[in-house]
DRENMAR-482862 format. One record per residue (C-alpha): residue number from 0; residue in three letters; x, y, z. Coordinates in nm, 3 decimals, always signed. Example, Ala and Ser with C-alpha at 12.3 -4.5 7.8 and 13.67 -1.06 7.14 Angstrom:
# residues 2
+-----+-----+---------+---------+---------+
:   i :  aa :      px :      py :      pz :
+-----+-----+---------+---------+---------+
:   0 : ALA :  +1.230 :  -0.450 :  +0.780 :
:   1 : SER :  +1.367 :  -0.106 :  +0.714 :
+-----+-----+---------+---------+---------+
This chain:
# residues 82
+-----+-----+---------+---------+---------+
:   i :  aa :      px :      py :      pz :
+-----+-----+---------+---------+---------+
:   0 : UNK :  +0.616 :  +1.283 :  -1.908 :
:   1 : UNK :  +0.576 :  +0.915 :  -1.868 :
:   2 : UNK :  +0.793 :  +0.683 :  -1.782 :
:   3 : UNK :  +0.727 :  +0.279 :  -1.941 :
:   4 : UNK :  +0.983 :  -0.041 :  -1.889 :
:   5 : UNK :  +1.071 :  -0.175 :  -2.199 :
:   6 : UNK :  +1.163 :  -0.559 :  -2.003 :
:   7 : UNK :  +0.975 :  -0.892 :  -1.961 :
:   8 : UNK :  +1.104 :  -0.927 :  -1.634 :
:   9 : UNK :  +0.885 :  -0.930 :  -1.322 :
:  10 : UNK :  +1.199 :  -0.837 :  -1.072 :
:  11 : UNK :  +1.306 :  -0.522 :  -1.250 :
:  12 : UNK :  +0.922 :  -0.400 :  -1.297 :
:  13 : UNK :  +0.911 :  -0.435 :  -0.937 :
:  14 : UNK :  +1.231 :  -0.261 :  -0.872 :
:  15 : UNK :  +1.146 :  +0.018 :  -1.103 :
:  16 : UNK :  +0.810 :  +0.080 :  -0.934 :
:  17 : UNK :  +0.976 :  +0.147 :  -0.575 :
:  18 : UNK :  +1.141 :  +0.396 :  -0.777 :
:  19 : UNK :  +0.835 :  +0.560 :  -0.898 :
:  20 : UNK :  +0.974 :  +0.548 :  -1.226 :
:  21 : UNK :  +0.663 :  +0.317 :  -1.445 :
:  22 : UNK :  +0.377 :  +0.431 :  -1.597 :
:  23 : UNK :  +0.393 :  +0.110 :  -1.773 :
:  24 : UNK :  +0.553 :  -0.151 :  -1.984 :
:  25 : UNK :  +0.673 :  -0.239 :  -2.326 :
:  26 : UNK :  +0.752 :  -0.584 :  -2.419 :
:  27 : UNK :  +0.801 :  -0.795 :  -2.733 :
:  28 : UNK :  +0.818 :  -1.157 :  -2.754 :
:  29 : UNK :  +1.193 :  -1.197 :  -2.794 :
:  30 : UNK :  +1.200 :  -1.007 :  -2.441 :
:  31 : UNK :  +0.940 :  -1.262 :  -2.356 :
:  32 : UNK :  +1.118 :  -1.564 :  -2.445 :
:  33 : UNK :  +1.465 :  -1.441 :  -2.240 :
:  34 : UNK :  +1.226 :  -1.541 :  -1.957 :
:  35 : UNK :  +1.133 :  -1.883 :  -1.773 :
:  36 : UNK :  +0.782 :  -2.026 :  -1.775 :
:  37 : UNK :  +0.465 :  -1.974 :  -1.962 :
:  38 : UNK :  +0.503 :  -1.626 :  -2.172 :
:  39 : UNK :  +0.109 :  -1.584 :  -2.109 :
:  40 : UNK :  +0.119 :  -1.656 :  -1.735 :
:  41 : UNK :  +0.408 :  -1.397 :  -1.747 :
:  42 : UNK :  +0.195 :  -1.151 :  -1.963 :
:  43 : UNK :  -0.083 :  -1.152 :  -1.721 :
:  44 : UNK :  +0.129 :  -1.096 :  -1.428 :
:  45 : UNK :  +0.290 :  -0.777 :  -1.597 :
:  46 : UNK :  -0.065 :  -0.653 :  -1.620 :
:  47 : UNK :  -0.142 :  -0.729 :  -1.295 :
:  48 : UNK :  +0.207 :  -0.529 :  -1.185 :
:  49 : UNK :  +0.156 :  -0.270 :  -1.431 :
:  50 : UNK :  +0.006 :  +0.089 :  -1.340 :
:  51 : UNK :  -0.091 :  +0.162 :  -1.655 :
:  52 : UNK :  -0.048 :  +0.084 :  -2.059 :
:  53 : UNK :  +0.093 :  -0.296 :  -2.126 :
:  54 : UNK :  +0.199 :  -0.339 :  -2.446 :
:  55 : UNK :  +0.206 :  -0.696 :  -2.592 :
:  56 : UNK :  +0.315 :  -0.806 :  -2.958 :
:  57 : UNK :  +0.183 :  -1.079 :  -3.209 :
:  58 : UNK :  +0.366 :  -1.282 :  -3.409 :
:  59 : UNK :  +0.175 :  -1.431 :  -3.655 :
:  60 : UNK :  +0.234 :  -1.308 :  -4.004 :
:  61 : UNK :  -0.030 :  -1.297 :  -4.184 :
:  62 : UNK :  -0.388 :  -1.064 :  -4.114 :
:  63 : UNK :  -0.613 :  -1.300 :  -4.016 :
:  64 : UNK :  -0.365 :  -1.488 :  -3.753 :
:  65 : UNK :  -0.259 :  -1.139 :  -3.635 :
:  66 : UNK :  -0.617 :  -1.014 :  -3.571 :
:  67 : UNK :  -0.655 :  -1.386 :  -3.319 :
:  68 : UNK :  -0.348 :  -1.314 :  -3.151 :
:  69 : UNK :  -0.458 :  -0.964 :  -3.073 :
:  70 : UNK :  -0.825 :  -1.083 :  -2.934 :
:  71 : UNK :  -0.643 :  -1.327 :  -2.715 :
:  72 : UNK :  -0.375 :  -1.056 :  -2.588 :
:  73 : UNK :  -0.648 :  -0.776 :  -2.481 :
:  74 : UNK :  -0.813 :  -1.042 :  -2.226 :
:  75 : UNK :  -0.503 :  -1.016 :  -2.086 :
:  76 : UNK :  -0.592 :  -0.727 :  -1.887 :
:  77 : UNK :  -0.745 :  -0.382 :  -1.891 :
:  78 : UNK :  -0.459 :  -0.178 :  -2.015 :
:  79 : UNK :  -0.339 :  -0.445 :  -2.284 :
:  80 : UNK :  -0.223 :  -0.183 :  -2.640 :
:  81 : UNK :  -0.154 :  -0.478 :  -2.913 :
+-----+-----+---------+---------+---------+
């Protein structure tokens, strides 16, 4: 079984590490705008934190802006699922 954070916040991904408890981390952009700064600074330091599987959401609507969104996301880091 695996265990994944479903939080934006750096402090309780830490916290839930020392617990042993991530495997890795959901987030969505309203969890990403409950947060201060830059939600792309933020997303790459979840990847960097993360162990495994980061997943990141778009928010464009249509195809083609949701498909530019996505290539931008995955350079986020290794583990990135859009």
């Amino acid at each position: 079984m695996q265990f994944f954070i479903d939080t934006a916040n750096l402090e309780e991904i830490r916290e839930a590490q020392k617990m042993g408890l991530v495997d890795g981390v959901t987030t969505n952009p309203s969890l990403m705008a409950r947060e201060s700064g830059d939600w792309r600074e933020r997303a790459r330091e979840i990847c960097a934190l993360a162990p495994g599987p980061v997943s990141l959401e778009v928010i464009a609507l249509d195809a083609e802006g949701m498909i530019r969104e996505a290539r931008e996301l995955v350079e986020f880091g290794p583990d990135v699922v859009v």
